[in-house]
Steps between C-alpha positions, in 0.01 A plus 500: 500500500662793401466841698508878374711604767543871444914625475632736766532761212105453413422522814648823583338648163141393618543641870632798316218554255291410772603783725548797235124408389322636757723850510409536066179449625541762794698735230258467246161569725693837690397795319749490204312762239655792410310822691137326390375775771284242677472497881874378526673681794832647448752496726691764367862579349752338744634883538133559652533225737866628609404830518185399711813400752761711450726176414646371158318360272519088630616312199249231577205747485640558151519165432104449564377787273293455217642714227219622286452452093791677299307579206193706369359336179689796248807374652402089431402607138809683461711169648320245295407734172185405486191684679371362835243648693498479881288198645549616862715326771844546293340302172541672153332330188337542182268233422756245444854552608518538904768621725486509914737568728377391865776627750521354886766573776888366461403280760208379378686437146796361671287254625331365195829575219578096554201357411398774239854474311477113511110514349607698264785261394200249427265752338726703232720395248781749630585633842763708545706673839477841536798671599284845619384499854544245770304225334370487143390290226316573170312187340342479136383269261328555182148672624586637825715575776607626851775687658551497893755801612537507889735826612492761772164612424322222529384196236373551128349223310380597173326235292417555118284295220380547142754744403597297150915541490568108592737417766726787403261737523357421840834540611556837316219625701567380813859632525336852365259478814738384732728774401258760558417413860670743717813399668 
């Protein structure tokens, strides 16, 4: 009778996944839009919260801000030549082609980068390292495509579709986006 016995290196995959599922799943259900103006409280800049104390800004409380969306829609179009209109919570499209960015904390993007980077290795036909920010990867393949930049300011994800260029293009368009986010 033979057994499945699961290999050390398996094994420590599935705890892993296990344990970086539930914080996507905390990531993804915070409030990650870009300034939808809903009934989200904000805590403020972290030079608010130090000046609220007198004290330096903590590098933790910068660490747990949300930075909000980068772009209007005129500055989308002008990234992706090709005229989106604003869907609301940081979402820019035209009918067809689609482009979000959904930003989180550091921390919160920190926490996720693993498991994201490694579905993405199964999902797109190209992944590469970026070598902007702390962490970064783009991924394409030949309809769509997603970028993940984590840096001082907090954690970008911007995901396209439908934009027609192939592979190449999606990339194209991704490094144009991710080189418009403010440093």
């Amino acid at each position: 009778m033979a057994t499945d016995a699961l290999t050390p290196a398996r094994t420590a995959r599935l705890h892993r996944a296990r344990l970086a599922l539930p914080l996507l799943l905390l990531a993804l259900l915070a409030p990650a839009g870009c300034d939808s103006g809903g009934d989200v409280l904000d805590g403020g800049a972290a030079d608010t919260v130090a000046g609220e104390d007198g004290g330096d800004t903590d590098a933790g409380a910068v660490d747990d801000v949300r930075p909000p969306c980068p772009f209007t829609a005129a500055q989308v179009s002008e990234l992706v030549d090709r005229k989106l209109r604003d869907e609301g919570n940081c979402s820019f499209g035209d009918g067809i082609a689609q482009l979000a960015v959904t930003t989180a904390s550091a921390t919160a993007g920190k926490a996720t980068y693993d498991y994201q980077h490694e579905q993405a290795g199964q999902q797109y036909e190209k992944v590469v390292d970026l070598d902007r920010g702390e962490r970064g990867y783009l991924a394409v393949k030949d309809v769509r495509g997603e970028a993940v930049l984590i840096d001082g300011k907090g954690t970008y994800t911007v995901t396209i579709s439908s934009f027609g260029g192939g592979t190449a293009g999606n990339e194209q368009i991704l490094r144009r986006t991710l080189d418009a986010i403010p440093a």
